[in-house]
Backbone atoms as SQL, in Angstrom:
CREATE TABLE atoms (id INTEGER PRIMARY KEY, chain TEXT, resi INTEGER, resn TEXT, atom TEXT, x REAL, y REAL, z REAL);
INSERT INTO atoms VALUES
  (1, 'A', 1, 'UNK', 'N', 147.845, 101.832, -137.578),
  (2, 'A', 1, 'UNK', 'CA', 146.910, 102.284, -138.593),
  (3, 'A', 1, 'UNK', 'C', 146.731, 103.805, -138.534),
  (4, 'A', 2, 'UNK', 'N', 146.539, 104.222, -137.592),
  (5, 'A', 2, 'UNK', 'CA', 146.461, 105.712, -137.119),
  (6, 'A', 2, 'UNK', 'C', 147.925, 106.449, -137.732),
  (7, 'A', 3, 'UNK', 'N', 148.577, 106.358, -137.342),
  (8, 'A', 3, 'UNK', 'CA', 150.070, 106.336, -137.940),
  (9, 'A', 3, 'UNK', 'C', 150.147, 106.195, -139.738),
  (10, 'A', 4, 'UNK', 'N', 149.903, 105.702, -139.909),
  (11, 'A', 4, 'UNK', 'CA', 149.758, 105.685, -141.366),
  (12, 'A', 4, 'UNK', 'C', 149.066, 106.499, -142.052),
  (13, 'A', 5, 'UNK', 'N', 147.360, 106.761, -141.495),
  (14, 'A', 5, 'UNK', 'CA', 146.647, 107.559, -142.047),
  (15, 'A', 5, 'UNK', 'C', 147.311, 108.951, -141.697),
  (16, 'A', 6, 'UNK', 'N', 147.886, 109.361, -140.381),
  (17, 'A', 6, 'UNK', 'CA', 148.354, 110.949, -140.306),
  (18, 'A', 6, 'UNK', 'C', 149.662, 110.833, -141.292),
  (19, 'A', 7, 'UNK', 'N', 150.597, 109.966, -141.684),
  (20, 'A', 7, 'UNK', 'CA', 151.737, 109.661, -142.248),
  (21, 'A', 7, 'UNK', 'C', 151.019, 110.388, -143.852),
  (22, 'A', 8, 'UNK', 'N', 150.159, 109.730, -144.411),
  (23, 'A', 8, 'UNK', 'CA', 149.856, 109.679, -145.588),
  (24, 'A', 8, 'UNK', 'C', 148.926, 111.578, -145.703),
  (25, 'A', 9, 'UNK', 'N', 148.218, 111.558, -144.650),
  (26, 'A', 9, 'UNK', 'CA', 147.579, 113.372, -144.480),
  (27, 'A', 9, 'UNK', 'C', 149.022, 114.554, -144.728),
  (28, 'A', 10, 'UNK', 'N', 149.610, 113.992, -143.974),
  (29, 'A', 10, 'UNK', 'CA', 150.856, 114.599, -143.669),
  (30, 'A', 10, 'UNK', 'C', 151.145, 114.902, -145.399),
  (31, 'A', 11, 'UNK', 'N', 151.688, 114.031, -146.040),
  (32, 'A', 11, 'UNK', 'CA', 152.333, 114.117, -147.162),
  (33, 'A', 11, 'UNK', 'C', 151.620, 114.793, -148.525),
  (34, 'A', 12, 'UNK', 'N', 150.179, 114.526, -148.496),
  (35, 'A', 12, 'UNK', 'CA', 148.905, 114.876, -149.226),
  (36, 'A', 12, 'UNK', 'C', 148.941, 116.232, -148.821),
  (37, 'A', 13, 'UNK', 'N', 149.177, 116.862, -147.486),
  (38, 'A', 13, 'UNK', 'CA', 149.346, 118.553, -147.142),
  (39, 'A', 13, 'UNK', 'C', 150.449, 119.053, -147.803),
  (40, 'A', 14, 'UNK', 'N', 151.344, 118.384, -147.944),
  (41, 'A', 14, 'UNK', 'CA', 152.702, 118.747, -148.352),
  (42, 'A', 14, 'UNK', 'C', 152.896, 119.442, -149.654),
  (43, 'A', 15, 'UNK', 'N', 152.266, 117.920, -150.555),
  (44, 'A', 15, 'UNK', 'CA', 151.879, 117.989, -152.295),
  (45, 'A', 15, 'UNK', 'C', 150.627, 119.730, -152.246),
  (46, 'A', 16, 'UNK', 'N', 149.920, 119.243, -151.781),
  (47, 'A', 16, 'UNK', 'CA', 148.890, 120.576, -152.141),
  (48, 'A', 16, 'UNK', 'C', 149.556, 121.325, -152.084),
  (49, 'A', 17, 'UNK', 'N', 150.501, 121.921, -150.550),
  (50, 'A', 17, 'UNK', 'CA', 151.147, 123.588, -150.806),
  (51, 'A', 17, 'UNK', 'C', 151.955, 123.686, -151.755),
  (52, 'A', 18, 'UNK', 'N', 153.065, 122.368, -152.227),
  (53, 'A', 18, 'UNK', 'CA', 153.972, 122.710, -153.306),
  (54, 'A', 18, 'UNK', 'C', 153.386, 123.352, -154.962),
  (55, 'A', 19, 'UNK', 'N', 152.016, 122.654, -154.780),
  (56, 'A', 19, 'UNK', 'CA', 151.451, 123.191, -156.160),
  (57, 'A', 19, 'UNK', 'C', 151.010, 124.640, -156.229),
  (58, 'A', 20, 'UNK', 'N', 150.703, 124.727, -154.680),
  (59, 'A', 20, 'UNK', 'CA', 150.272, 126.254, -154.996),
  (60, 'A', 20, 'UNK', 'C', 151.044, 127.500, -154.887),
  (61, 'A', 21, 'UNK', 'N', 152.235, 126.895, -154.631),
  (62, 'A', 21, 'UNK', 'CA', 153.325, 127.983, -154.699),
  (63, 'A', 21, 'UNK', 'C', 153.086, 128.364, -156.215),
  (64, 'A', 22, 'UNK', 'N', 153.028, 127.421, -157.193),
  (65, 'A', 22, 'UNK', 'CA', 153.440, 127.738, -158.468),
  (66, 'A', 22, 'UNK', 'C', 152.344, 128.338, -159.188),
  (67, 'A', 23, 'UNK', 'N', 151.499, 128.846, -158.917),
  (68, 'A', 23, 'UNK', 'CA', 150.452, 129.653, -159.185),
  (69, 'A', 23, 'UNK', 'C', 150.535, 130.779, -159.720),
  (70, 'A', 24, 'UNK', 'N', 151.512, 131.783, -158.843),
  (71, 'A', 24, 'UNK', 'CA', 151.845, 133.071, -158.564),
  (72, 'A', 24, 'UNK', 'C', 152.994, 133.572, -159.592),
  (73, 'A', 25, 'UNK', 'N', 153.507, 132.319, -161.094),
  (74, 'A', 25, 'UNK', 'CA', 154.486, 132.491, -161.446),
  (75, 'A', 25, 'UNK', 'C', 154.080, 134.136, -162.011),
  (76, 'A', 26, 'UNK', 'N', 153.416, 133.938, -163.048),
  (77, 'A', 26, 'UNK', 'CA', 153.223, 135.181, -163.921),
  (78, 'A', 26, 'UNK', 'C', 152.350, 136.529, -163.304),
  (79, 'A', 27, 'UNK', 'N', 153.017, 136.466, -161.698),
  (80, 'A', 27, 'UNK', 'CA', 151.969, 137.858, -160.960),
  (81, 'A', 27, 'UNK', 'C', 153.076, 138.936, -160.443),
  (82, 'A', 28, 'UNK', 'N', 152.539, 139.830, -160.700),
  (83, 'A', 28, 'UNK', 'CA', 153.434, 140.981, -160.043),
  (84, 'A', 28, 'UNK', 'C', 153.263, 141.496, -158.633),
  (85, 'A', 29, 'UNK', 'N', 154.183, 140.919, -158.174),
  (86, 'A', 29, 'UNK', 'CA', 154.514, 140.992, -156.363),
  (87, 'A', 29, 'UNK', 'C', 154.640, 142.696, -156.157),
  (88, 'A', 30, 'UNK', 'N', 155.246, 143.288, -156.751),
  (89, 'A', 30, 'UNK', 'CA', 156.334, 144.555, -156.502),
  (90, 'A', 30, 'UNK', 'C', 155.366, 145.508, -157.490),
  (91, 'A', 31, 'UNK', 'N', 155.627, 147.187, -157.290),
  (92, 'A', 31, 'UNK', 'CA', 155.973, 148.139, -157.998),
  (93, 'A', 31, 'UNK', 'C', 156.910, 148.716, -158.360),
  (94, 'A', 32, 'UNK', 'N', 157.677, 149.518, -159.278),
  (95, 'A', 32, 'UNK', 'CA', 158.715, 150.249, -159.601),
  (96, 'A', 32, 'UNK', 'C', 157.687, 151.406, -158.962),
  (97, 'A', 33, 'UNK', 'N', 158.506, 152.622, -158.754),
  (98, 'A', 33, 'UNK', 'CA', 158.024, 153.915, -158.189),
  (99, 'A', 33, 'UNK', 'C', 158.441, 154.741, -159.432),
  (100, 'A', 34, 'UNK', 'N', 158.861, 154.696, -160.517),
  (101, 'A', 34, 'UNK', 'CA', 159.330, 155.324, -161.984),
  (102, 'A', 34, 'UNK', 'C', 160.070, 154.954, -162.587),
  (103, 'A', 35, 'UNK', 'N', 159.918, 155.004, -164.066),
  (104, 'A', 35, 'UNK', 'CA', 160.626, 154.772, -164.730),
  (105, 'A', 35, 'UNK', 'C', 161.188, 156.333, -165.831),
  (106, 'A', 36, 'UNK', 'N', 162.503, 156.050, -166.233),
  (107, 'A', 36, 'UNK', 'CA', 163.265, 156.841, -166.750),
  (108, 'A', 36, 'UNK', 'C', 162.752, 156.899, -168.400),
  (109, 'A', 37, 'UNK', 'N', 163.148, 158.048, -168.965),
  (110, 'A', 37, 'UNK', 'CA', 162.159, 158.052, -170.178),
  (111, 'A', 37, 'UNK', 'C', 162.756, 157.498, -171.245),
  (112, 'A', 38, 'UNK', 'N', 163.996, 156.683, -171.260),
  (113, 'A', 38, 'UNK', 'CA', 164.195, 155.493, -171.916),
  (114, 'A', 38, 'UNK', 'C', 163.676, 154.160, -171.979),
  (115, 'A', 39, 'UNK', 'N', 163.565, 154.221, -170.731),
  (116, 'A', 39, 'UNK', 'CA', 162.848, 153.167, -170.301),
  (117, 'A', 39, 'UNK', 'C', 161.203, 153.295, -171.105),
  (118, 'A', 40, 'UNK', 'N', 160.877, 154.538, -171.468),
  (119, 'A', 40, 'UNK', 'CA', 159.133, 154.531, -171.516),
  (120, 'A', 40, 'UNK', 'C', 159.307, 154.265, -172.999),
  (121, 'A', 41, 'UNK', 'N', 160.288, 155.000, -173.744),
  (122, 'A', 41, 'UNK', 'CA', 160.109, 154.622, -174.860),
  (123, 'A', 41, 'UNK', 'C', 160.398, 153.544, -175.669),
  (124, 'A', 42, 'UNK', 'N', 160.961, 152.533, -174.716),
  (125, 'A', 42, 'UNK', 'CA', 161.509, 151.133, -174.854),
  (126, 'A', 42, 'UNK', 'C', 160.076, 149.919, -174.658),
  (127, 'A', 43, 'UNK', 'N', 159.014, 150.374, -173.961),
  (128, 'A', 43, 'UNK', 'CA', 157.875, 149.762, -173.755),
  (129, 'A', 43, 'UNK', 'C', 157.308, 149.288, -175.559),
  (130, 'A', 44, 'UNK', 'N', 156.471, 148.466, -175.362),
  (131, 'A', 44, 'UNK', 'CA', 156.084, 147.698, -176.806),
  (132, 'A', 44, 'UNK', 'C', 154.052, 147.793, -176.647),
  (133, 'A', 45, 'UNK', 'N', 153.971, 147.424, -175.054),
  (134, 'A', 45, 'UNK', 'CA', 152.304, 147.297, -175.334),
  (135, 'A', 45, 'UNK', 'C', 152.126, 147.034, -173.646),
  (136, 'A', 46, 'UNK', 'N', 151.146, 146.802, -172.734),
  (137, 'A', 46, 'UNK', 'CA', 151.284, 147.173, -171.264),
  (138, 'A', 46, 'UNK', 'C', 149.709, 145.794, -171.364),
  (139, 'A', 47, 'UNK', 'N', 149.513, 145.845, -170.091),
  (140, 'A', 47, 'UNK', 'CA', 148.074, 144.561, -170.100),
  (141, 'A', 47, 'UNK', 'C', 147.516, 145.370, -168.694),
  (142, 'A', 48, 'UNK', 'N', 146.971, 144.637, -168.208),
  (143, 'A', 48, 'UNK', 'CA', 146.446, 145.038, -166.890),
  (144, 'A', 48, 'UNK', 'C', 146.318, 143.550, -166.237),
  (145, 'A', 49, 'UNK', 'N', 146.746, 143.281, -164.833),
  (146, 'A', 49, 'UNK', 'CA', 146.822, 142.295, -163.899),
  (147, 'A', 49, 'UNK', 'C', 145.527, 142.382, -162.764),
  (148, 'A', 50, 'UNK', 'N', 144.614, 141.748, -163.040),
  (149, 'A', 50, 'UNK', 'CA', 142.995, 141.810, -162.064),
  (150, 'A', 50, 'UNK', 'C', 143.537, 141.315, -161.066),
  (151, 'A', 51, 'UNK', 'N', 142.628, 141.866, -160.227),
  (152, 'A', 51, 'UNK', 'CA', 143.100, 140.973, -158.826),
  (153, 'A', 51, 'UNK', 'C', 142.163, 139.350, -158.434),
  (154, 'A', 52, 'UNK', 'N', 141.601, 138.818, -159.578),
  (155, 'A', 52, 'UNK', 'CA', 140.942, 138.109, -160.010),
  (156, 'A', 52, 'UNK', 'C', 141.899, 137.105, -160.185),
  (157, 'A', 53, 'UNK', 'N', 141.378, 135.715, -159.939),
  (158, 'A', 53, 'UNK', 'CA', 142.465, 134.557, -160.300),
  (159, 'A', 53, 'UNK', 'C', 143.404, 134.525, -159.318),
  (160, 'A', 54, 'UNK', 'N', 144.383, 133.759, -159.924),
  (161, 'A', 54, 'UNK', 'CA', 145.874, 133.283, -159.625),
  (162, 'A', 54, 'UNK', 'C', 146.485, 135.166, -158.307),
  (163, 'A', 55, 'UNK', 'N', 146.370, 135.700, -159.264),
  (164, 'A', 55, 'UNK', 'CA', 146.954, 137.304, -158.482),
  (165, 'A', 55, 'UNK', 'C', 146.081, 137.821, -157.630),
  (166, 'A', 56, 'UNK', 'N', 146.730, 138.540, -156.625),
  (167, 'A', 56, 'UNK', 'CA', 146.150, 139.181, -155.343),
  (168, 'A', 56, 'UNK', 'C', 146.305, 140.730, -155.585),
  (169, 'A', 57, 'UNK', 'N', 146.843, 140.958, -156.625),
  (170, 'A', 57, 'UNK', 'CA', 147.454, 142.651, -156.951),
  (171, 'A', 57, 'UNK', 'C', 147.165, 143.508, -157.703),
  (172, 'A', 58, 'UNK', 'N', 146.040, 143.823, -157.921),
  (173, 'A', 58, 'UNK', 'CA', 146.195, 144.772, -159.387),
  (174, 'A', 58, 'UNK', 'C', 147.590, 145.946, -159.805),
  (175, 'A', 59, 'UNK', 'N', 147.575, 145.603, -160.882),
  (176, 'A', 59, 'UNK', 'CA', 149.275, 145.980, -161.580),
  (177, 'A', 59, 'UNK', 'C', 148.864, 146.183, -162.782),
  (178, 'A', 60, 'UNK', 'N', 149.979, 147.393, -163.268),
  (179, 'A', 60, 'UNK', 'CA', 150.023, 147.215, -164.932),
  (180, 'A', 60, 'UNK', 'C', 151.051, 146.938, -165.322),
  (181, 'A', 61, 'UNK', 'N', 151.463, 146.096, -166.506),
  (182, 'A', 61, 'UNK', 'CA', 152.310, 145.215, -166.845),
  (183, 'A', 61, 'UNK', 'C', 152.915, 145.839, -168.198),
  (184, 'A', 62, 'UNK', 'N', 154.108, 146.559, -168.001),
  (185, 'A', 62, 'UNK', 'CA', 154.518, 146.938, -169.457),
  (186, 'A', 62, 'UNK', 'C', 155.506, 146.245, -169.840),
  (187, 'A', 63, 'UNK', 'N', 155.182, 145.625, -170.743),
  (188, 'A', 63, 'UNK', 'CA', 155.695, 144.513, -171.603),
  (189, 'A', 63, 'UNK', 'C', 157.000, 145.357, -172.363),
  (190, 'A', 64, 'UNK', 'N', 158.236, 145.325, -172.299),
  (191, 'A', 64, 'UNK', 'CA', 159.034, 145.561, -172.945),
  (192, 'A', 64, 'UNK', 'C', 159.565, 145.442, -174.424),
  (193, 'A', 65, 'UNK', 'N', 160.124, 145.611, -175.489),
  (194, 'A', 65, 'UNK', 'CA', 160.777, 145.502, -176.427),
  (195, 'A', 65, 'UNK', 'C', 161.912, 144.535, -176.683),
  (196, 'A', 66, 'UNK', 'N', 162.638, 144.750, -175.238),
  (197, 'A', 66, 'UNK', 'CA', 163.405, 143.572, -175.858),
  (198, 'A', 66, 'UNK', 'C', 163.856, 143.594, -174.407),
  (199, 'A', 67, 'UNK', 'N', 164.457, 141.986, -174.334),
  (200, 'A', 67, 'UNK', 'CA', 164.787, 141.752, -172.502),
  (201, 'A', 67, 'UNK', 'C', 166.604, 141.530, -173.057),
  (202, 'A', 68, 'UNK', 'N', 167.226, 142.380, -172.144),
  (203, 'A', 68, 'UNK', 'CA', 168.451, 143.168, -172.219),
  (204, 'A', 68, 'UNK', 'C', 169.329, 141.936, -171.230),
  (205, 'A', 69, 'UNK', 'N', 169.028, 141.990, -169.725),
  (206, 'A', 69, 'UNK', 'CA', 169.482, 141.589, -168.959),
  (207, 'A', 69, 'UNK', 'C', 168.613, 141.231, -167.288),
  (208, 'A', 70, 'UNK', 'N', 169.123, 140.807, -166.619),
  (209, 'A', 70, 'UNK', 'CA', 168.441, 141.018, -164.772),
  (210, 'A', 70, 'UNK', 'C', 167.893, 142.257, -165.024),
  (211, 'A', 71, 'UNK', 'N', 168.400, 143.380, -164.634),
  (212, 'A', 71, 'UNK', 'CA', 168.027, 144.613, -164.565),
  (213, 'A', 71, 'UNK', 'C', 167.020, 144.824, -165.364),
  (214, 'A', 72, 'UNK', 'N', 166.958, 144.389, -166.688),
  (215, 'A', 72, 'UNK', 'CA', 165.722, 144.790, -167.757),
  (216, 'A', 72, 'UNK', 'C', 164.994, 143.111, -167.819),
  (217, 'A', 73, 'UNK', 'N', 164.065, 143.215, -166.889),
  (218, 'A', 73, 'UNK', 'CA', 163.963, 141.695, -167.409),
  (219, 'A', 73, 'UNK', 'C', 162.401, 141.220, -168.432),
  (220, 'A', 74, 'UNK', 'N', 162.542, 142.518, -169.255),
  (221, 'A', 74, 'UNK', 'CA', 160.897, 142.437, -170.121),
  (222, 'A', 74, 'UNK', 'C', 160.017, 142.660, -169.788),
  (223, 'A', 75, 'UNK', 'N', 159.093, 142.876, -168.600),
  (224, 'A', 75, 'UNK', 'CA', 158.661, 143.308, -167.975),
  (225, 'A', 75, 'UNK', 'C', 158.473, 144.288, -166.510),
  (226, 'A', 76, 'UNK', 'N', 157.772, 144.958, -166.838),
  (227, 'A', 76, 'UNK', 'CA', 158.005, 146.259, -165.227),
  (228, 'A', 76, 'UNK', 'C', 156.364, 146.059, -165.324),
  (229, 'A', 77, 'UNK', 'N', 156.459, 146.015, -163.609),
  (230, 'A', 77, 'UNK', 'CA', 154.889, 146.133, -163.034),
  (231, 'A', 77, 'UNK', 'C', 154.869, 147.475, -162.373),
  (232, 'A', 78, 'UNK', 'N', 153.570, 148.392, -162.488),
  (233, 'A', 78, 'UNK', 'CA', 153.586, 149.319, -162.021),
  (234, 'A', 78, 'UNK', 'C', 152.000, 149.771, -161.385),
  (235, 'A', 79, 'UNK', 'N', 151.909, 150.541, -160.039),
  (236, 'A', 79, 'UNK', 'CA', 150.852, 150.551, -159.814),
  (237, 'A', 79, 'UNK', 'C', 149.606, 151.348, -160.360),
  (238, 'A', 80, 'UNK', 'N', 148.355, 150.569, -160.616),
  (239, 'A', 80, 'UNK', 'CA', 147.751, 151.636, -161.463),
  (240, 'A', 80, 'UNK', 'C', 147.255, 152.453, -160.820),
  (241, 'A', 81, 'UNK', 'N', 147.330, 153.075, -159.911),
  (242, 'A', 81, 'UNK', 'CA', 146.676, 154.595, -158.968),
  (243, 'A', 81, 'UNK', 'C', 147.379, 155.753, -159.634),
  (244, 'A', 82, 'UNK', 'N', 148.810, 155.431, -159.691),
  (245, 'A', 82, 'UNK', 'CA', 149.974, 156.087, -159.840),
  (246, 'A', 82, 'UNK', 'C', 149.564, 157.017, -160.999),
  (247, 'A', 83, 'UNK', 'N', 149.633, 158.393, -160.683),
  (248, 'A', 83, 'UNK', 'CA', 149.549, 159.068, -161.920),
  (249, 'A', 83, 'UNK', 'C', 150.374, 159.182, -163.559),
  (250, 'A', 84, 'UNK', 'N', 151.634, 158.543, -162.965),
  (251, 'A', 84, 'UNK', 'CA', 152.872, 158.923, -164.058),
  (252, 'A', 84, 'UNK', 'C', 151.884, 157.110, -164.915),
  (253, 'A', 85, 'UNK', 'N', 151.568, 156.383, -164.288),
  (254, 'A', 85, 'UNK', 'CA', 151.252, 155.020, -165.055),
  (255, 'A', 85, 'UNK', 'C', 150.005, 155.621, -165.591),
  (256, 'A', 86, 'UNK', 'N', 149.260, 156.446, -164.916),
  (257, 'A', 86, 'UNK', 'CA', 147.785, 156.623, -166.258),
  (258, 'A', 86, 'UNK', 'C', 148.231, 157.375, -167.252),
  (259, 'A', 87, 'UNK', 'N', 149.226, 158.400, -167.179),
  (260, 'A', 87, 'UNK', 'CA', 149.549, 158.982, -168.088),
  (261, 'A', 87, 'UNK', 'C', 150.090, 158.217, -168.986),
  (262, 'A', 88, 'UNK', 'N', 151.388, 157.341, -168.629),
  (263, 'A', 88, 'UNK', 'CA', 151.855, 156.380, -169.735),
  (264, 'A', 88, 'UNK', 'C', 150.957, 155.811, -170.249),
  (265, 'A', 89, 'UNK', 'N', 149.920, 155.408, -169.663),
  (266, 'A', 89, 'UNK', 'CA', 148.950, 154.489, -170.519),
  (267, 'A', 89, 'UNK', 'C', 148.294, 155.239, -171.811),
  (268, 'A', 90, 'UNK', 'N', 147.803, 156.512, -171.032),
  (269, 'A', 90, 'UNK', 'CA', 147.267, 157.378, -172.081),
  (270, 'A', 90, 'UNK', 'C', 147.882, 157.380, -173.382),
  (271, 'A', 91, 'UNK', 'N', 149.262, 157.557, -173.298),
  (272, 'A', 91, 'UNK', 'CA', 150.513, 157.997, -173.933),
  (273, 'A', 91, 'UNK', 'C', 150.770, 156.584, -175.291),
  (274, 'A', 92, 'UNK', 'N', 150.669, 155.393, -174.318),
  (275, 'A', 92, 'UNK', 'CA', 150.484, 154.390, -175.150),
  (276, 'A', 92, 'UNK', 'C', 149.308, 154.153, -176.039),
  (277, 'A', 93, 'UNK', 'N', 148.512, 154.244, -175.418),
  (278, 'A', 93, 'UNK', 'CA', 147.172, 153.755, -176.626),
  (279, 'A', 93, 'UNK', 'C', 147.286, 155.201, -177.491),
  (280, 'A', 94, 'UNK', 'N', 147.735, 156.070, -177.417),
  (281, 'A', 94, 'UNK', 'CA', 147.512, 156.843, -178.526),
  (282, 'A', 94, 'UNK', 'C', 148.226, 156.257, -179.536),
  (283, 'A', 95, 'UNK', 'N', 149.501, 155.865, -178.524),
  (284, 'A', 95, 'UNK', 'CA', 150.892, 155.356, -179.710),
  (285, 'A', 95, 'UNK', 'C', 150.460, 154.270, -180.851),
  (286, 'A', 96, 'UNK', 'N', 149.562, 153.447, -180.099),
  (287, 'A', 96, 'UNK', 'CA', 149.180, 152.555, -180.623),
  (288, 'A', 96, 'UNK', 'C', 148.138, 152.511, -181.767),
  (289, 'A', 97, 'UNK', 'N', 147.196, 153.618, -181.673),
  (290, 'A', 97, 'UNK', 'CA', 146.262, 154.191, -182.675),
  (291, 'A', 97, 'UNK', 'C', 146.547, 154.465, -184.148),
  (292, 'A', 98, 'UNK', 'N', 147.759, 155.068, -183.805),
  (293, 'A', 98, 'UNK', 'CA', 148.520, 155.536, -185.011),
  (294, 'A', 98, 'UNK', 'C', 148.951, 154.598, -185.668);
């Protein structure tokens, strides 16, 4: 009986971690350290990632124009301390005003 109940704990631990791997799909692990100014003008609209929820990271998320390949894969996360990212941001919402 004992055997069974750790048998069945056992497997119930198992299920929980597999679900919570999948949590983390839509979070940005990484920073880029810059992007090239093709790259900036290829951006479409950016979000911001809280460290609230599902994510452990605050990130800004610039959403791309069009996903090319691996290398371009529609999104670049970048850190928001980073001066070159407040500036892009700046740079964007003006874009966007217009």
């Amino acid at each position: 009986m004992k055997f069974q109940m750790l048998f069945f704990l056992l497997i119930l631990n198992c299920m929980y971690l597999s679900l919570g791997q999948g949590s983390f799909g839509n979070c940005c692990l990484g920073y880029v350290v810059g992007m090239k100014q093709k790259a900036k003008r290829n951006i479409e609209s950016y979000r911001i990632q809280e460290t609230d929820g599902d994510c452990n990271k605050s990130a800004v998320v610039f959403l791309m124009k069009k996903k090319q390949s691996r290398k371009n894969p529609g999104t670049v996360c970048a850190n928001p301390k980073d001066r070159w990212v407040q500036e892009l941001i700046e740079t964007l919402d003006r874009r966007m005003q217009n």
